[in-house]
Biopython code that builds the backbone (N, CA, C, O; Angstrom):
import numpy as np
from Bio.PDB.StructureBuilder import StructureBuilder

atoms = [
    (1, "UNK", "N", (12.233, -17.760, 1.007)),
    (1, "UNK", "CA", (11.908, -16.788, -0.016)),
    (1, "UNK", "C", (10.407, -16.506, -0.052)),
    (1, "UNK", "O", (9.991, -15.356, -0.188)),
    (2, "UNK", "N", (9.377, -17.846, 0.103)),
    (2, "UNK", "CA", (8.311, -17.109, 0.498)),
    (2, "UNK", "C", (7.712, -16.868, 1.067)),
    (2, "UNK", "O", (6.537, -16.562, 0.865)),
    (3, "UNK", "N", (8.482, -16.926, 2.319)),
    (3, "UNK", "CA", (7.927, -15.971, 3.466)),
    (3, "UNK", "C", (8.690, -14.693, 3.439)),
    (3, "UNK", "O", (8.270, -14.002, 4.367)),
    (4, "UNK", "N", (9.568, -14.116, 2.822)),
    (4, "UNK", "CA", (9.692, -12.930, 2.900)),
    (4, "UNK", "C", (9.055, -11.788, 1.786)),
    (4, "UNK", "O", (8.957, -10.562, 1.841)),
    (5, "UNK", "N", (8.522, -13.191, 0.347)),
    (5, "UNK", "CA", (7.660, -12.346, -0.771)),
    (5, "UNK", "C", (6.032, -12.016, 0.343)),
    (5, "UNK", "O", (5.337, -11.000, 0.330)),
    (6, "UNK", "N", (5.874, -13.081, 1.065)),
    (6, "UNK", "CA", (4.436, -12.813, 1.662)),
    (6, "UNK", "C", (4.342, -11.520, 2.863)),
    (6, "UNK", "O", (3.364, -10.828, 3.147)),
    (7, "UNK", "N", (5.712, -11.486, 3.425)),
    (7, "UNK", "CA", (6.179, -10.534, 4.519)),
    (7, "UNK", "C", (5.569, -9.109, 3.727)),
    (7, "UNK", "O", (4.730, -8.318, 4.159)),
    (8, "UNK", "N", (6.281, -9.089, 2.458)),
    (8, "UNK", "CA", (6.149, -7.839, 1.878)),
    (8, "UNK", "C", (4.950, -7.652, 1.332)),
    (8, "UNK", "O", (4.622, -6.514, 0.994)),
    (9, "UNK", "N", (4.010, -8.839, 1.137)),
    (9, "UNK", "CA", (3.124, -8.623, 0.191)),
    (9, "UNK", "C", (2.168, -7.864, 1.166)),
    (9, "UNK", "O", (1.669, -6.814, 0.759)),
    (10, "UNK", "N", (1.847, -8.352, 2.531)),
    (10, "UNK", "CA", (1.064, -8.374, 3.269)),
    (10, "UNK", "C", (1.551, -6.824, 3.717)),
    (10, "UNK", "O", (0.900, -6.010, 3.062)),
    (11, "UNK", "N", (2.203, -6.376, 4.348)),
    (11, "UNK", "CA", (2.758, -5.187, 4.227)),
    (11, "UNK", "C", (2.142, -4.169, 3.489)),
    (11, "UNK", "O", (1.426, -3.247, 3.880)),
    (12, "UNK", "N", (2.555, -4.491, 2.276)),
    (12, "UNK", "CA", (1.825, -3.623, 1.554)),
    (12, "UNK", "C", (0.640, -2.888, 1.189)),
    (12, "UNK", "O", (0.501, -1.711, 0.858)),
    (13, "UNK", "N", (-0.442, -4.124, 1.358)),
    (13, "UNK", "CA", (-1.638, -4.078, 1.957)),
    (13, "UNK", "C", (-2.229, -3.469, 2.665)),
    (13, "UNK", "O", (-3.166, -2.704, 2.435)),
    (14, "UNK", "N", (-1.405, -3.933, 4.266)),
    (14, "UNK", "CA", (-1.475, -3.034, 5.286)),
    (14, "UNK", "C", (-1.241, -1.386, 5.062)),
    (14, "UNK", "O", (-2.151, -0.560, 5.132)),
    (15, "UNK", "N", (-0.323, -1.184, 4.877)),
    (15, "UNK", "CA", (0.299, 0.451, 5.114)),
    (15, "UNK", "C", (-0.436, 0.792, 4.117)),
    (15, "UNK", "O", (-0.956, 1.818, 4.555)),
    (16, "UNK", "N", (-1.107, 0.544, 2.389)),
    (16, "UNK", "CA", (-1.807, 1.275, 1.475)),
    (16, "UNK", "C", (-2.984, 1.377, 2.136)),
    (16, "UNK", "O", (-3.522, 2.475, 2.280)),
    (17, "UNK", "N", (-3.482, 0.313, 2.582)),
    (17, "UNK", "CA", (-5.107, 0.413, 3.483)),
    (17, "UNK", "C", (-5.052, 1.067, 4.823)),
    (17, "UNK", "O", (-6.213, 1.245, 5.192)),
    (18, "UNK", "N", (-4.366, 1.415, 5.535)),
    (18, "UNK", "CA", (-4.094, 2.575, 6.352)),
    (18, "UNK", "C", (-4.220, 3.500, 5.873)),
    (18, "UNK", "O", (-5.327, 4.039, 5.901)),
    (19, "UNK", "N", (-3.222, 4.049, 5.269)),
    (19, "UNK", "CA", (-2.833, 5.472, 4.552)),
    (19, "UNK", "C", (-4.279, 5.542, 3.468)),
    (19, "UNK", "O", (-4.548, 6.705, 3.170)),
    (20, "UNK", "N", (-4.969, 4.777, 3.017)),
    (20, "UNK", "CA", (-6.331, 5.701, 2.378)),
    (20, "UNK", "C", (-7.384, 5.758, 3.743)),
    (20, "UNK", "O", (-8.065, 6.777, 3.853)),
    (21, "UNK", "N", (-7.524, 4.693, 4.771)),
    (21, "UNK", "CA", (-8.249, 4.913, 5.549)),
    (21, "UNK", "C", (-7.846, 6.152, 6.396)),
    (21, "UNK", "O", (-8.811, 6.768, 6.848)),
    (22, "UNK", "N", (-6.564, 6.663, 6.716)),
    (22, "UNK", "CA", (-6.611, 7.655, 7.034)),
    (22, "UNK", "C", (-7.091, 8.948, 6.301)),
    (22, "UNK", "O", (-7.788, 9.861, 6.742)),
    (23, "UNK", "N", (-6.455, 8.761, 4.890)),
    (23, "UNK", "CA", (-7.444, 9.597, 3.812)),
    (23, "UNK", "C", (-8.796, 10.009, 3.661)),
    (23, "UNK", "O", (-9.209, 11.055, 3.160)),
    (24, "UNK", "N", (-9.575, 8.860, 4.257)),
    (24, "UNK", "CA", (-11.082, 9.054, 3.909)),
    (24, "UNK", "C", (-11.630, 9.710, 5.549)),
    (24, "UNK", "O", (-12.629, 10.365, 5.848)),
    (25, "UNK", "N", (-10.578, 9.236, 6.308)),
    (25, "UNK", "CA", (-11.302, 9.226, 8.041)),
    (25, "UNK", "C", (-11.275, 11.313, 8.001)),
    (25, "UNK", "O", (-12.204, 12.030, 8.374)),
    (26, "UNK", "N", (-9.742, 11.850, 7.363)),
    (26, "UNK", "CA", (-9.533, 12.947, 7.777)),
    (26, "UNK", "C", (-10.024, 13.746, 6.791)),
    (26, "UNK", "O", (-10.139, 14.971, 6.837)),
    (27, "UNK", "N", (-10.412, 12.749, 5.574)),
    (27, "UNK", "CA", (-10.405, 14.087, 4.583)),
    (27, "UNK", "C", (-9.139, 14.658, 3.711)),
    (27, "UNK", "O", (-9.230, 15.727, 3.108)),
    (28, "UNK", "N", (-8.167, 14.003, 3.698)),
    (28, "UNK", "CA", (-7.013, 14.037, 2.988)),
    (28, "UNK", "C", (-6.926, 13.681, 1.521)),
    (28, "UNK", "O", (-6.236, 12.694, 1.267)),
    (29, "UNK", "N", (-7.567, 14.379, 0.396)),
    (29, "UNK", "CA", (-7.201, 14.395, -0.646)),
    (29, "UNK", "C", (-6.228, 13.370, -1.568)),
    (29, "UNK", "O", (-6.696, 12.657, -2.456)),
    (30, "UNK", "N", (-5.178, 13.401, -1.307)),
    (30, "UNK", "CA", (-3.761, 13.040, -1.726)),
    (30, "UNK", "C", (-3.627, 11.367, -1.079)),
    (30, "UNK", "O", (-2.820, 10.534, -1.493)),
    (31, "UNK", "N", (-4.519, 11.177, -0.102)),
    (31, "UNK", "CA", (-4.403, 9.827, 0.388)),
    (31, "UNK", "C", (-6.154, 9.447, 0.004)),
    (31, "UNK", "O", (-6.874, 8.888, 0.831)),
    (32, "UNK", "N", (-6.490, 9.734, -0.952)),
    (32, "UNK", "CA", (-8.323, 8.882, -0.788)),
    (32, "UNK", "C", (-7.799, 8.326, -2.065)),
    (32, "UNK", "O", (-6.762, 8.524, -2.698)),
    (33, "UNK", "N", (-9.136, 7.351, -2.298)),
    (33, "UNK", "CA", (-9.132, 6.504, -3.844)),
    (33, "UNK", "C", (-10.561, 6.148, -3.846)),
    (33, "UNK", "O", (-10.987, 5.204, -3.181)),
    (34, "UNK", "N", (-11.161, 6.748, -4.443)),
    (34, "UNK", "CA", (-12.828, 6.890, -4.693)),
    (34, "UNK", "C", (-12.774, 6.728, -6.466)),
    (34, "UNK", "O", (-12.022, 7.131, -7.354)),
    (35, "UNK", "N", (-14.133, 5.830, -6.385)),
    (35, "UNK", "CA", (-14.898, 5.203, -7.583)),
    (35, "UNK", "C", (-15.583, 6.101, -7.895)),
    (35, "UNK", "O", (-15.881, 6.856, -6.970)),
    (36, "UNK", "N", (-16.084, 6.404, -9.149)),
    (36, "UNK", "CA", (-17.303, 7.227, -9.267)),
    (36, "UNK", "C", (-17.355, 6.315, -10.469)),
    (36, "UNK", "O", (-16.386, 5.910, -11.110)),
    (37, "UNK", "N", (-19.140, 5.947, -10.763)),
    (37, "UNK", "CA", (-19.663, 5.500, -11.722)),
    (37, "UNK", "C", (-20.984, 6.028, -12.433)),
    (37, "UNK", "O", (-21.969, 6.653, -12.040)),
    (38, "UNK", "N", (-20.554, 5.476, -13.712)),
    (38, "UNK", "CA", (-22.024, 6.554, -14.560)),
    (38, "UNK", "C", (-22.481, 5.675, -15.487)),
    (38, "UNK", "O", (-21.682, 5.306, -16.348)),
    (39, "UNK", "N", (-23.663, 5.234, -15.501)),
    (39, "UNK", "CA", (-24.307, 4.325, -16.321)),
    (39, "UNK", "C", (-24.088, 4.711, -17.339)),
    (39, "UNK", "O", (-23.694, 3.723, -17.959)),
    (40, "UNK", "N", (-24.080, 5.352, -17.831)),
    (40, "UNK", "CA", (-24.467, 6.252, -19.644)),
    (40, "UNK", "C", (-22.799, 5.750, -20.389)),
    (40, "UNK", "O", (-22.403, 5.320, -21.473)),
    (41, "UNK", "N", (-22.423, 5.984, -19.544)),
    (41, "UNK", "CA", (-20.911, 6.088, -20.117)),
    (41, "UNK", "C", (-19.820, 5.280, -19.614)),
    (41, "UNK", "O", (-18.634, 5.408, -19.917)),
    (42, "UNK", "N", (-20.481, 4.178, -18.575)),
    (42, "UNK", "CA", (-19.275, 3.212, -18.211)),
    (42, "UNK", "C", (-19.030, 3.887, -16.781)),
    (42, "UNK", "O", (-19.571, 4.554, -15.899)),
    (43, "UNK", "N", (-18.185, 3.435, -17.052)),
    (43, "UNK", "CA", (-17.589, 3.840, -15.394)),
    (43, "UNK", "C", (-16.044, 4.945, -15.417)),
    (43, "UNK", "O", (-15.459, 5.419, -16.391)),
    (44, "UNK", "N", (-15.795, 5.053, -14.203)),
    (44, "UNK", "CA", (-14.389, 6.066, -13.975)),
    (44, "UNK", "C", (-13.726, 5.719, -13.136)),
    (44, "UNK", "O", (-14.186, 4.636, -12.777)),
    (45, "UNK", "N", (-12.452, 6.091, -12.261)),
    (45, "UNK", "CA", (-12.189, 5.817, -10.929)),
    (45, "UNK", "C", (-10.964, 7.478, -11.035)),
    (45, "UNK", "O", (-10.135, 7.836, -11.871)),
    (46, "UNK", "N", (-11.367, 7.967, -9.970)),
    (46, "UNK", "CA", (-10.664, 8.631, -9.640)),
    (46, "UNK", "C", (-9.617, 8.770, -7.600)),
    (46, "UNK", "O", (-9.971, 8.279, -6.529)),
    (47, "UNK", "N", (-8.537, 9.518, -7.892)),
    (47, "UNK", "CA", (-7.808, 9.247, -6.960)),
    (47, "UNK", "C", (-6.102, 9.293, -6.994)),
    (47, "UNK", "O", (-5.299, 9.357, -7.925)),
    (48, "UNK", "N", (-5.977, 9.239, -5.776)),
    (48, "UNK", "CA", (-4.563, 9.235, -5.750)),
    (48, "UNK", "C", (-3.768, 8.365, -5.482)),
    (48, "UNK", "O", (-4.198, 7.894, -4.429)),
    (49, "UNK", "N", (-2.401, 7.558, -5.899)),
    (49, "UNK", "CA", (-2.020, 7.045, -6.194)),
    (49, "UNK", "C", (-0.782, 6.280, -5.032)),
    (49, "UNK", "O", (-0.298, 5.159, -4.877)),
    (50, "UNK", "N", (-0.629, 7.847, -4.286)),
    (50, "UNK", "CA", (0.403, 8.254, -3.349)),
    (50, "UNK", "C", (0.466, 7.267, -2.239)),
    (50, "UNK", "O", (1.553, 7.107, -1.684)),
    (51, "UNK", "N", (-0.648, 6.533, -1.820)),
    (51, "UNK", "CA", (-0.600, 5.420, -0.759)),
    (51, "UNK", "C", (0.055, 4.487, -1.336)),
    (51, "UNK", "O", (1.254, 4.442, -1.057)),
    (52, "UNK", "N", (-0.441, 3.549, -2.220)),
    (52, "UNK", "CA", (0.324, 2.601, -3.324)),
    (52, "UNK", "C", (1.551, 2.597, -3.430)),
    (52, "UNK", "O", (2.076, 1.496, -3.263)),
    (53, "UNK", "N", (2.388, 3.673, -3.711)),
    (53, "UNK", "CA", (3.456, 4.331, -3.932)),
    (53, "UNK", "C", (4.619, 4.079, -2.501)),
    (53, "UNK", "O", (5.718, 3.548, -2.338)),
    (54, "UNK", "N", (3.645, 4.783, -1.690)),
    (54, "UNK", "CA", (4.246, 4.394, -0.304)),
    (54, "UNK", "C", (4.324, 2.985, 0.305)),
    (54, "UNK", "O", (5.202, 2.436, 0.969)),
    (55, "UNK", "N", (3.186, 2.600, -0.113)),
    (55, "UNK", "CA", (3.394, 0.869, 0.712)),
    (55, "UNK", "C", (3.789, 0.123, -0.350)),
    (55, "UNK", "O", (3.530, -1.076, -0.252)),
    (56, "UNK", "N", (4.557, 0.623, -1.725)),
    (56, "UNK", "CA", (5.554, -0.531, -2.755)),
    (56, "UNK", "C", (6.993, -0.362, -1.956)),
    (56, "UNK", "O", (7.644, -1.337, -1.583)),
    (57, "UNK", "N", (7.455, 1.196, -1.717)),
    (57, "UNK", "CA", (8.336, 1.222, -0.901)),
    (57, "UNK", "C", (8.868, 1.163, 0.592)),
    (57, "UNK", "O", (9.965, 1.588, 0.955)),
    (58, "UNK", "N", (8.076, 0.669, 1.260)),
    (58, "UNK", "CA", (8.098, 0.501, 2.565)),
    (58, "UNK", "C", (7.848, -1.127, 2.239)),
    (58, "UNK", "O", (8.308, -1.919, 3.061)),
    (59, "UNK", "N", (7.224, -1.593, 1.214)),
    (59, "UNK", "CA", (7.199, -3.236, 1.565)),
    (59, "UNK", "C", (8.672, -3.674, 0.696)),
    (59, "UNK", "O", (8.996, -4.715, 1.268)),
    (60, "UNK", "N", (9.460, -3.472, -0.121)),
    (60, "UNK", "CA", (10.604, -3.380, -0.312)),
    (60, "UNK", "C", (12.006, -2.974, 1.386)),
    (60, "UNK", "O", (13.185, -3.311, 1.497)),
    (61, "UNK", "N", (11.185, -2.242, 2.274)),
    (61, "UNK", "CA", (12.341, -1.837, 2.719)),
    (61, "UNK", "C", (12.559, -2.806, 3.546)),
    (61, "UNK", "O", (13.655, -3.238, 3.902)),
    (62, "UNK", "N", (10.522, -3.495, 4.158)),
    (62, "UNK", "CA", (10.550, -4.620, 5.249)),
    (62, "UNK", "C", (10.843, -6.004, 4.695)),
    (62, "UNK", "O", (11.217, -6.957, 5.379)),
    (63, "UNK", "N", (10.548, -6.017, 2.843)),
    (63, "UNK", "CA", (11.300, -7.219, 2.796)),
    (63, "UNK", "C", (12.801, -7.648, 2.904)),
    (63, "UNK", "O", (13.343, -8.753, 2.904)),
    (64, "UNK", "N", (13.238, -6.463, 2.990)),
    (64, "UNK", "CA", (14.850, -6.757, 3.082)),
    (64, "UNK", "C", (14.864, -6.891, 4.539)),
    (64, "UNK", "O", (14.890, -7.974, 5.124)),
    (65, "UNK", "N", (14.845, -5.761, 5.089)),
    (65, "UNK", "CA", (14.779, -5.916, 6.823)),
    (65, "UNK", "C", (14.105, -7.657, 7.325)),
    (65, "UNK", "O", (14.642, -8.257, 8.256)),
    (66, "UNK", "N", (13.003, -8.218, 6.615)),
    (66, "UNK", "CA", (12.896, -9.624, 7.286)),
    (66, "UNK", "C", (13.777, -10.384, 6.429)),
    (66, "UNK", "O", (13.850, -11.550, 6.818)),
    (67, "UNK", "N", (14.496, -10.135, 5.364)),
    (67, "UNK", "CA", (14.995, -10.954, 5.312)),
    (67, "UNK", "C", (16.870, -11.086, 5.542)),
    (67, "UNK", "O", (17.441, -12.119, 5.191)),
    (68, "UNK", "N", (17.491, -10.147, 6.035)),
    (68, "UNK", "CA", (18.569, -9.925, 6.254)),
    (68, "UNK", "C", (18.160, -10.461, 8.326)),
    (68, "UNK", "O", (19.024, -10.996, 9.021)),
    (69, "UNK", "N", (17.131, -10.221, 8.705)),
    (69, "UNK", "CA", (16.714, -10.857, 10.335)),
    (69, "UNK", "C", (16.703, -12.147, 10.142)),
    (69, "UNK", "O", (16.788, -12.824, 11.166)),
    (70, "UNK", "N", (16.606, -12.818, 8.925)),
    (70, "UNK", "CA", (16.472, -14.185, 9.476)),
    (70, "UNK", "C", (17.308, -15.285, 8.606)),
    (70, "UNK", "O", (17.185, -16.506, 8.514)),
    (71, "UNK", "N", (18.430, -14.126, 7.855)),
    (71, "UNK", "CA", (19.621, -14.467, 8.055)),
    (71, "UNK", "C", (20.506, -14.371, 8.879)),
    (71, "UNK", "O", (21.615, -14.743, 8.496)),
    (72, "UNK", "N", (20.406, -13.949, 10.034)),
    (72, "UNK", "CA", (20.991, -13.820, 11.334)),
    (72, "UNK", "C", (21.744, -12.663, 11.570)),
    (72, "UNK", "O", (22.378, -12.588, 12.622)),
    (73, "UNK", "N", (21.784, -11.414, 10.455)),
    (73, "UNK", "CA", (22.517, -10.645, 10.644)),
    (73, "UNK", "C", (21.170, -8.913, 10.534)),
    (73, "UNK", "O", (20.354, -8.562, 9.681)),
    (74, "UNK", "N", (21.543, -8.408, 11.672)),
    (74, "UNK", "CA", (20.839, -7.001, 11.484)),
    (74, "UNK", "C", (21.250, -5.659, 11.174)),
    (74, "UNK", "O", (20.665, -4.735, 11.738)),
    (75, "UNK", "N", (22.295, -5.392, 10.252)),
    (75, "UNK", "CA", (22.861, -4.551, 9.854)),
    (75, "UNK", "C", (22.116, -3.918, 8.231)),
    (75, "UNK", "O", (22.634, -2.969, 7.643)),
]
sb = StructureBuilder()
sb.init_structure("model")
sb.init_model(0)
sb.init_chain("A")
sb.init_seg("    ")
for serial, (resi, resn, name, xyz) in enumerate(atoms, 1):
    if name == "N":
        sb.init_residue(resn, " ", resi, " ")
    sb.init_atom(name, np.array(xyz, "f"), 0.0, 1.0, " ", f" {name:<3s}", serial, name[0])
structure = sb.get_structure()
């Protein structure tokens, strides 16, 4: 069990930190997550959400996928 919570955790990680690094490399809007800060008034963070989103559900799909593999069955 926790190697398949870490399977996913790590996962997740991965594919969100891809998907903004591709964001920031191309210029993709919808995949960046930028800070902006202002002394006077604290701070802000602006951005999109949509990577996050994607690597909760893709690390859900690989935790099942590793863990239905190493129950011996791949269906």
């Amino acid at each position: 069990m926790f190697k398949t919570v870490l399977v996913g955790l790590i996962s997740f990680f991965l594919i969100s930190g891809l998907l903004i690094g591709i964001g920031h490399l191309f210029h993709i809007d919808m995949l960046t997550f930028t800070f902006y800060e202002s002394s006077s008034t604290g701070f802000w963070a602006e951005g999109s959400v949509i990577p996050f989103i994607i690597g909760l559900i893709s690390c859900y799909f690989i935790g099942n996928y590793y863990e239905k593999r190493k129950q011996g069955g791949t269906k």
